[in-house]
Structure formats: structure tokens, C-alpha cells
BALO-787901 format. One record per residue (C-alpha): residue number from 0; residue in three letters; x, y, z. Coordinates in pm, whole numbers, plus 50000, padded with zeros to 5 digits. Layout:
(rec NUM, ALA, (X, Y, Z))
...
This chain:
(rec 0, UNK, (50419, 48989, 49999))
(rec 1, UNK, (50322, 48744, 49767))
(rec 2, UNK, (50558, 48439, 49719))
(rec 3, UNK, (50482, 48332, 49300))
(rec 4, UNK, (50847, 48266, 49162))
(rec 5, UNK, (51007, 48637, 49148))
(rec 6, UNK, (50773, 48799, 49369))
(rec 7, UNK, (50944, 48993, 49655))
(rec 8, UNK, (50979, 48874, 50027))
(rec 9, UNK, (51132, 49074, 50289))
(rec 10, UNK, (51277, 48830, 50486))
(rec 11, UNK, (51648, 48895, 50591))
(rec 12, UNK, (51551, 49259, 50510))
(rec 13, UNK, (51252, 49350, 50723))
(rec 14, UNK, (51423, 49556, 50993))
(rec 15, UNK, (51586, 49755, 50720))
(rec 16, UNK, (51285, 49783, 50556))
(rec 17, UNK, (51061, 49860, 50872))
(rec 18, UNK, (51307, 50140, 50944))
(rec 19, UNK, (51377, 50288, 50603))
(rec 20, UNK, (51016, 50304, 50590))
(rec 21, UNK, (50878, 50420, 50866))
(rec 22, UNK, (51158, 50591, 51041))
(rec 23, UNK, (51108, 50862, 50765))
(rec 24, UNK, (50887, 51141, 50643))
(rec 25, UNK, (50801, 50902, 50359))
(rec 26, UNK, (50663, 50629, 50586))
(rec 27, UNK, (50531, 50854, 50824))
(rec 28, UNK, (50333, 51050, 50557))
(rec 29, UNK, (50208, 50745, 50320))
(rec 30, UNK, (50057, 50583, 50672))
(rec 31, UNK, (49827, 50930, 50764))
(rec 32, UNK, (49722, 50985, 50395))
(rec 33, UNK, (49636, 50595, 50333))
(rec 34, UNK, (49452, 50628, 50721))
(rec 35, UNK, (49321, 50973, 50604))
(rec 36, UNK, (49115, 50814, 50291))
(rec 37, UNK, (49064, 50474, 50470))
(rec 38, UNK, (48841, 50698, 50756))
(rec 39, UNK, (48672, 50932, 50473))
(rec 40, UNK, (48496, 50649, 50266))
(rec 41, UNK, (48474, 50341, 50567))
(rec 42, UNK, (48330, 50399, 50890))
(rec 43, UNK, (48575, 50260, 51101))
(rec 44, UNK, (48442, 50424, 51421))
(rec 45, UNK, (48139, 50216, 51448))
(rec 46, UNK, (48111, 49916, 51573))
(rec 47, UNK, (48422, 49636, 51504))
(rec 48, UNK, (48455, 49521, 51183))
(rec 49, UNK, (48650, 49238, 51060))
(rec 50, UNK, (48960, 49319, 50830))
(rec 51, UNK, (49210, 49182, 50631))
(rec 52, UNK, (49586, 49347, 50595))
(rec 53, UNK, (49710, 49140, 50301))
(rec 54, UNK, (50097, 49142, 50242))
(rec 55, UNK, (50026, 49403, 50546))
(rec 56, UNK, (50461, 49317, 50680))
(rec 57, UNK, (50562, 49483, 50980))
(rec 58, UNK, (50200, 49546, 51102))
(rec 59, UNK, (50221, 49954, 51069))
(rec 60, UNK, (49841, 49958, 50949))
(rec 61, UNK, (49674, 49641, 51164))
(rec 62, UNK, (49858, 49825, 51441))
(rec 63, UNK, (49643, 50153, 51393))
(rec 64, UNK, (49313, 49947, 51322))
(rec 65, UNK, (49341, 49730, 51631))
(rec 66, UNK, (49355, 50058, 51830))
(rec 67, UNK, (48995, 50148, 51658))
(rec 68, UNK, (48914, 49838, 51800))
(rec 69, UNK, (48855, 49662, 51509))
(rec 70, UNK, (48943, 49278, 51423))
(rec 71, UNK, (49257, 49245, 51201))
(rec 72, UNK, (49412, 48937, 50993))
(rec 73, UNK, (49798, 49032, 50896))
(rec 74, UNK, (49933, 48806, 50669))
(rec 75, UNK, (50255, 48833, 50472))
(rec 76, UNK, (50464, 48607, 50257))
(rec 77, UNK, (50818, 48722, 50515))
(rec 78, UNK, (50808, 48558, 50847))
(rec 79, UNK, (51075, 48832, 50987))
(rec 80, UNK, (50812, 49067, 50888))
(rec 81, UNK, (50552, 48892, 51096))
(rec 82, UNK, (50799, 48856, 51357))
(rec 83, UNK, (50830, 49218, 51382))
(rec 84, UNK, (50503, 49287, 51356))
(rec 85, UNK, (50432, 49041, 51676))
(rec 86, UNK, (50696, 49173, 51869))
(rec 87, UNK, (50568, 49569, 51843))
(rec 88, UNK, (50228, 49519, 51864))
(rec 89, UNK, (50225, 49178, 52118))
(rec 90, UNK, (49937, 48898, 52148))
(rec 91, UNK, (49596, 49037, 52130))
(rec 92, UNK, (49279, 48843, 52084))
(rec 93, UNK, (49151, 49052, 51814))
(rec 94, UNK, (49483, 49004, 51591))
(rec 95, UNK, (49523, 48667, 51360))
(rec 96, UNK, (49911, 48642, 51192))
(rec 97, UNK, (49885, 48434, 50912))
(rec 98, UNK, (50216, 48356, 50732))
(rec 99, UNK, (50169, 48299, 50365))
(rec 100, UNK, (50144, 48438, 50011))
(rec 101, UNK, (49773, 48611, 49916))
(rec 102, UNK, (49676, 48327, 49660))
(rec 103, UNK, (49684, 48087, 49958))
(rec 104, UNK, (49448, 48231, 50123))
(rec 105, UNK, (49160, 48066, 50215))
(rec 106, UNK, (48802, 48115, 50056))
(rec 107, UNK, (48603, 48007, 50336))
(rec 108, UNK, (48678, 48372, 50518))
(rec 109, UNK, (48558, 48714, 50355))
(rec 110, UNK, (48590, 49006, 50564))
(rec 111, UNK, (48395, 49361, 50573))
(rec 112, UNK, (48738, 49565, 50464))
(rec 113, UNK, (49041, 49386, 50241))
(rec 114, UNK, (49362, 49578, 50271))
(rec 115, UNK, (49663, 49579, 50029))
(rec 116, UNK, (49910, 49846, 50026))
(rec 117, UNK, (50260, 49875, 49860))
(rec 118, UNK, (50178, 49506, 49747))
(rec 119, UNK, (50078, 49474, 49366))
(rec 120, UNK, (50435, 49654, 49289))
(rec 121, UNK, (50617, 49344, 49407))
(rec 122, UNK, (50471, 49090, 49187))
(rec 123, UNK, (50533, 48893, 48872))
(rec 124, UNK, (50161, 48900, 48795))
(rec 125, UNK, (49936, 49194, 48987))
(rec 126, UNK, (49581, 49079, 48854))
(rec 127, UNK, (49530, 48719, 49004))
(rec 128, UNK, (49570, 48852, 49377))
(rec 129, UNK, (49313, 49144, 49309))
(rec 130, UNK, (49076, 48918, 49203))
(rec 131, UNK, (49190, 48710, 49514))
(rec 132, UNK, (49134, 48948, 49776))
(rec 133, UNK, (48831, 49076, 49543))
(rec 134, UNK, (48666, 48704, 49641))
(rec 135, UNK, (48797, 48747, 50035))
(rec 136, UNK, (48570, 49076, 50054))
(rec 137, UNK, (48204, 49068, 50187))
(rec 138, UNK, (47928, 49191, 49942))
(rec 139, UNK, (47899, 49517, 50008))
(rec 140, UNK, (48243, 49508, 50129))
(rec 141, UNK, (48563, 49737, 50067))
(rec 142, UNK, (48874, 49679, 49933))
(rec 143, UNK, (49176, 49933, 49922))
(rec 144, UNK, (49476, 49899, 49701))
(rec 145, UNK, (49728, 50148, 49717))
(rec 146, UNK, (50090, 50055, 49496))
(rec 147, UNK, (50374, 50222, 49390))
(rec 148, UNK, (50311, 50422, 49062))
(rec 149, UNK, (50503, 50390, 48738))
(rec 150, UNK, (50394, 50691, 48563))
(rec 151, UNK, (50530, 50919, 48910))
(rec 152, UNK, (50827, 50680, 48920))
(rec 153, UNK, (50940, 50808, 48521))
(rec 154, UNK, (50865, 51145, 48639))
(rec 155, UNK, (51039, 51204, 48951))
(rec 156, UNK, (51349, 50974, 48720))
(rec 157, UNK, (51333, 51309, 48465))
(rec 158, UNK, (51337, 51537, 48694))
(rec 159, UNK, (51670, 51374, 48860))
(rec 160, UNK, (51827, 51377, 48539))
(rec 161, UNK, (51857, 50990, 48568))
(rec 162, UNK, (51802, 50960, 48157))
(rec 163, UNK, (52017, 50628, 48141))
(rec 164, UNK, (51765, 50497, 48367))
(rec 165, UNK, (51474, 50562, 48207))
(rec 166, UNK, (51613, 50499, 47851))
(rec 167, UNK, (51678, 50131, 47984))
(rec 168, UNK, (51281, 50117, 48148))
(rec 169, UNK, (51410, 50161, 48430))
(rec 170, UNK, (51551, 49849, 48480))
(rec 171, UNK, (51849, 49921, 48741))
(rec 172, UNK, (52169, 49763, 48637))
(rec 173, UNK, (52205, 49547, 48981))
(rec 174, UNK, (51981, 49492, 49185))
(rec 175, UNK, (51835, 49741, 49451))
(rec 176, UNK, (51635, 49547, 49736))
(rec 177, UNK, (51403, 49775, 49858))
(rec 178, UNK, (51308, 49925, 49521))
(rec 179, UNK, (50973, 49787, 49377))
(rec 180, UNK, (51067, 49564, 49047))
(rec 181, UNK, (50708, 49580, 48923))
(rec 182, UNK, (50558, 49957, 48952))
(rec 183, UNK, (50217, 49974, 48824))
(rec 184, UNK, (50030, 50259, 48601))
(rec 185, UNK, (49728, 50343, 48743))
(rec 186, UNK, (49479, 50407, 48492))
(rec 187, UNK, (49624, 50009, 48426))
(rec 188, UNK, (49505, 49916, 48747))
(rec 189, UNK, (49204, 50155, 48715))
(rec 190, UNK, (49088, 50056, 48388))
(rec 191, UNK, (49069, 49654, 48500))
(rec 192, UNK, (48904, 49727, 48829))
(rec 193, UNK, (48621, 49894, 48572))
(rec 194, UNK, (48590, 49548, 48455))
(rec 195, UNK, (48499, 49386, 48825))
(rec 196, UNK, (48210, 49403, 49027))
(rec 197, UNK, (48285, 49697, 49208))
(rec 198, UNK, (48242, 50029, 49268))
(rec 199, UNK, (48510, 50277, 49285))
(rec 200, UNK, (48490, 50533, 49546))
(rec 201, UNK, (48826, 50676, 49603))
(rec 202, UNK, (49095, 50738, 49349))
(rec 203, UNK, (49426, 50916, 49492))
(rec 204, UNK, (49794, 51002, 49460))
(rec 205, UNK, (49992, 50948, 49791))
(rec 206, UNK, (50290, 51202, 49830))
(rec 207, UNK, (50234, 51373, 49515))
(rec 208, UNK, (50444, 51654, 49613))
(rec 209, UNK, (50686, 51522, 49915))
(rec 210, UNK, (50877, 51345, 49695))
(rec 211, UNK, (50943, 51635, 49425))
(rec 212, UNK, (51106, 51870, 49720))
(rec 213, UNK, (51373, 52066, 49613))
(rec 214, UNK, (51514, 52109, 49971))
(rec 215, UNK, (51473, 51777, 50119))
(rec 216, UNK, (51509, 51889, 50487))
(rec 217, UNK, (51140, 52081, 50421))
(rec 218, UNK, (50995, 51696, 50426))
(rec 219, UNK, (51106, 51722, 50832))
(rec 220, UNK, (51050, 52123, 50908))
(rec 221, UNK, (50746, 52186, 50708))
(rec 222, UNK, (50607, 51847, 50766))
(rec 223, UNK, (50224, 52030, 50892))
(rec 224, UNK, (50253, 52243, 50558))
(rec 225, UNK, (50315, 51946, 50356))
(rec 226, UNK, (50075, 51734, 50484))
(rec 227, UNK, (49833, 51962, 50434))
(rec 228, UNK, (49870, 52042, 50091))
(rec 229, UNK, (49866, 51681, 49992))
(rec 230, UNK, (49558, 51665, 50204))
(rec 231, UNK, (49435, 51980, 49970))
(rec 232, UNK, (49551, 51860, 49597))
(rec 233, UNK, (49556, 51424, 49627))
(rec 234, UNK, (49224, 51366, 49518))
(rec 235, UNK, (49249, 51700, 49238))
(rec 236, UNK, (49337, 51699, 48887))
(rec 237, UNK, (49656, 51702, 48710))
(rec 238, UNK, (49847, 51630, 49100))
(rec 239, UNK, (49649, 51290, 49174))
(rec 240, UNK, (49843, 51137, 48887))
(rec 241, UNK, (50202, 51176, 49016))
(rec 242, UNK, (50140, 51060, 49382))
(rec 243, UNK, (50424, 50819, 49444))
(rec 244, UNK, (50192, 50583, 49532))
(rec 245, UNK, (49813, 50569, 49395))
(rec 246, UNK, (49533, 50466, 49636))
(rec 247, UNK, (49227, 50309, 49499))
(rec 248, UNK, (48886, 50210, 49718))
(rec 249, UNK, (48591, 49981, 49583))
(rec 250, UNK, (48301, 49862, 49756))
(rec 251, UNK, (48211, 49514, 49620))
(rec 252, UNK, (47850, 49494, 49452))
């Protein structure tokens, strides 16, 4: 995470986090769909390339690139986060930990792919560290931002019958750790990544239907089913928009 004055770090939460996370269908589904699109628009089985996972915490993604054999920079703002990170996926030459907030980051390195997922929600102020990692990527290079969505977050709020919530913005009355404080609309996002120099290759909603289950124990015993219909619809018209999360990947002019 990025560490500006109210921007979120996980430290003291990380194992909660790493576990709420990815010890559910949630985690477990975001990672394939994000890997899914990451594999349809970069070729990540040729040749090593060299790739940043910024605000990347507990390593899930650098993880599943090292194993393509690619080289991988995980940095994060939480140094529990890193810690976990080191601890499940050990010393290897072709990882580089790198504690610190994105703005930090130094210039001197850009790198073929630039990773930030579940990031821009955290942060006081999105649009400096895209144009940060933006200036990290390699002309011709790719950069994929994926973020907790608003417009799915005020939906799936309805649909609860949580009306308090939403008449107040959504602002929770006290505070709830793990729950992104700055969701972002993506035709927002969209609309100032027009305004860069890149192209935009990818647009998609991740989990736009997992989420919206009825009969929550279907996110375990129809997990396949699922996964392939979000495989089927994420990338279609009107179901793209209320993805929990919203996946975006540029290649840099």
C-alpha cells in the first residue's frame, strides 16, 4: 500500500488479511481471473520479463509470476506483509522485496509489466501513483490496475437492503479494517487513463456475479460453474460494470 497520510497499511493486520483473502472463494477467484486476463493480453510464457508488483502485500501474484520464471519486484508500504510474503515464497534470486510506499519509488528502474491490484482503493489520492507506476513502465510496456469498484460496491449495498449505508455514502459508522475507504468508479479511472499515453487493451469486472449469490455455499460447490461464467460474461456488456473489482490493462505508447 501506499503510505500518504490516510492511506491504508496492513501492518498488524496482514495475517488476517492474507487469510480472509485468500483462504476464500473471493481470493481464490479474483487471483485466476486477474492471472486469466494478465496471460490473454501479455505473453508471459516467453522469455523472462522483468515486473513490478506494486503495493503487491503478501506476494499471492509475484508468487505465481516467479513460477513462469519471470523477474519480480514486490514492494508494499506493510513490512508484515513483506514478511509474509518472504516467509511463503523464501529467497530466490529472481525476487527483489522492496519496503516502501509507490511514490518512493525510484525512476531510474522501468520494467516490461507494472502491477497494481486492490491498491488505488486504499488511497487518499489514486491519480499521482498511476502516473507513478505509468513513468516505472517501459515504452511499449504494460501496466494493469485492477481496484475495488464503487459503482458494484452501491449495488451489491441495495441489494442487501443496507439503505442507511448508502444514504450516508457509505461511510461506515466505525471503522472496518479490511474494508477499502476509497472505492473507485471505473469509467473515473477509465476516463483519466484516456488522457495518458496509453493504450487500453483490457477493460473487466472481477467477480461480477460471485458476490451477488443468493446461496453463498454455491461460491464453494459450484466453484467450476462459477468460474466459468465469469470467464463467459467479465469482459460483456451490462455484467463488466458490476465486477467487484474492475481490471484495466494499457500498453504504454
Amino acid at each position: 500500500m501506499d503510505k500518504a497520510s490516510n492511506d491504508k497499511s496492513f501492518d498488524s493486520l496482514a495475517n488476517k488479511f492474507n487469510k480472509n483473502i485468500y483462504g476464500s472463494t473471493k481470493g481464490q477467484l479474483r487471483h485466476e481471473l486477474l492471472l486469466h486476463y494478465l496471460h490473454l493480453n501479455i505473453e508471459l510464457n516467453k522469455g523472462p520479463l522483468n515486473i513490478l508488483d506494486a503495493g503487491g502485500g503478501t506476494g499471492k501474484m509475484t508468487e505465481s509470476l516467479l513460477k513462469l520464471g519471470h523477474k519480480v519486484t514486490l514492494t508494499d508500504i506493510s513490512s508484515e506483509a513483506l514478511a509474509l510474503a518472504q516467509a511463503n515464497i523464501g529467497h530466490q534470486a529472481q525476487l527483489s522485496i522492496v519496503h516502501g510506499d509507490i511514490l518512493s519509488l525510484s525512476d531510474n528502474v522501468q520494467y516490461d509489466v507494472v502491477i497494481c491490484h486492490a491498491v488505488l482503493e486504499w488511497l487518499q489520492e489514486p491519480l499521482p501513483v498511476i502516473n507513478k507506476l505509468i513513468n516505472l513502465t517501459k515504452q511499449k510496456g504494460y501496466l494493469s490496475l485492477s481496484f475495488f469498484n464503487y459503482d458494484a460496491q452501491l449495488f451489491g449495498n441495495v441489494l442487501y437492503g443496507n439503505f442507511d449505508y448508502v444514504e450516508r455514502g457509505m461511510k461506515a459508522k466505525n471503522v472496518v479494517r479490511l474494508s477499502p475507504n476509497n472505492p473507485q468508479k471505473p469509467r473515473y479511472i477509465l476516463s483519466y487513463l484516456q488522457t495518458l499515453p496509453l493504450d487500453i487493451i483490457q477493460i473487466a469486472g472481477i467477480r461480477c456475479f460471485h458476490d451477488y449469490l443468493k446461496d453463498l455455499d454455491k461460491q464453494v460447490s459450484m466453484y467450476e460453474q462459477l468460474r466459468a461464467v465469469e470467464l463467459q460474461y467479465g469482459t460483456e456488456e451490462p455484467y463488466l460494470w458490476l465486477g467487484k473489482y474492475f481490471l484495466t490493462i494499457s500498453k504504454k505508447h
